[in-house]
N, C-alpha and C positions, 0 to 999 in steps of 0.2 A: 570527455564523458562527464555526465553530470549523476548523483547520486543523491536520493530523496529518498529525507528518514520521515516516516508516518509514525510519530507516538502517539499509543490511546487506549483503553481499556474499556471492557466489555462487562455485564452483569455479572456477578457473582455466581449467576446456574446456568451460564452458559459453561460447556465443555471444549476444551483443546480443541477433542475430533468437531464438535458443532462449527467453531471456527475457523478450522481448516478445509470445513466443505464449503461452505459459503468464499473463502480468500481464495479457493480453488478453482470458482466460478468465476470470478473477479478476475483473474489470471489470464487464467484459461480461453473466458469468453468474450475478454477485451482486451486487455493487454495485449495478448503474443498476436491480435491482430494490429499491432499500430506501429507502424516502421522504425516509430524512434525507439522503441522498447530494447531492451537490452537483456536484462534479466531482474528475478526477485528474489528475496526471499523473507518470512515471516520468524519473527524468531520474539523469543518471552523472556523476560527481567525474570532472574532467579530468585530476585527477595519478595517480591509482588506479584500479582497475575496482572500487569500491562504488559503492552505488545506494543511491537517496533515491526512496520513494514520496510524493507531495505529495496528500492528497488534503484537500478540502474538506466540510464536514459544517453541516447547519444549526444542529446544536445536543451539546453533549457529552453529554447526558441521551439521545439518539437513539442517538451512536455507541455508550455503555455498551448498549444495548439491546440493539443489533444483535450485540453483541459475542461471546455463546455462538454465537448463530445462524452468525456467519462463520467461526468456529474451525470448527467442525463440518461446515464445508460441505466437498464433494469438489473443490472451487475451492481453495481455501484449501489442504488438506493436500496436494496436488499443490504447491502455491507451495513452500509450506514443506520438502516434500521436495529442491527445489534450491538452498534458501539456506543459510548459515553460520547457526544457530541461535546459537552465540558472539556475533556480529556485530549483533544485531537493537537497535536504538535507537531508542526508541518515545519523543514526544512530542508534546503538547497546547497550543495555542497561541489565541489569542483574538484577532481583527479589530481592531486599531488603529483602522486608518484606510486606505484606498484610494485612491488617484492614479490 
């Protein structure tokens, strides 16, 4: 299992609920269509208003796959129109071990 953190922050007058409808589309209308998908979730630094997408992938060779596909999706450039493109901190991480 592979495990992909998206840091990044958004405008100042965007709201929580704003950003959760939009990462909801994003979700929803691409992700849980794509085989290697596994699961997500959205979650916010307590000292700042950045956000960290956590999502889960079965294989990195899949997310590379998907990966033009999701750029190009109308999900996606919606997302990207209300983040800090500066801000985006993309990394790849590999399943240890589970408790």
């Amino acid at each position: 299992m592979i495990t992909e953190l998206v840091n990044f922050s958004v405008s100042e007058s965007m709201t929580d609920d704003q950003l959760k409808l939009i990462a909801d589309k994003l979700i929803s209308n691409f992700w849980t269509k794509q085989d290697v998908f596994i699961d997500a979730k959205l979650v916010k630094n307590v000292k700042d208003s950045s956000f960290c997408f956590i999502y889960n992938f079965q294989s990195l060779d899949g997310v590379t796959a998907v990966g033009d596909k999701m750029r190009s999706s109308n999900e996606f450039i919606e997302f990207m129109q209300l983040i800090d493109p500066a801000s985006i901190e993309v990394t790849f991480h590999n399943q240890l071990k589970t408790w």
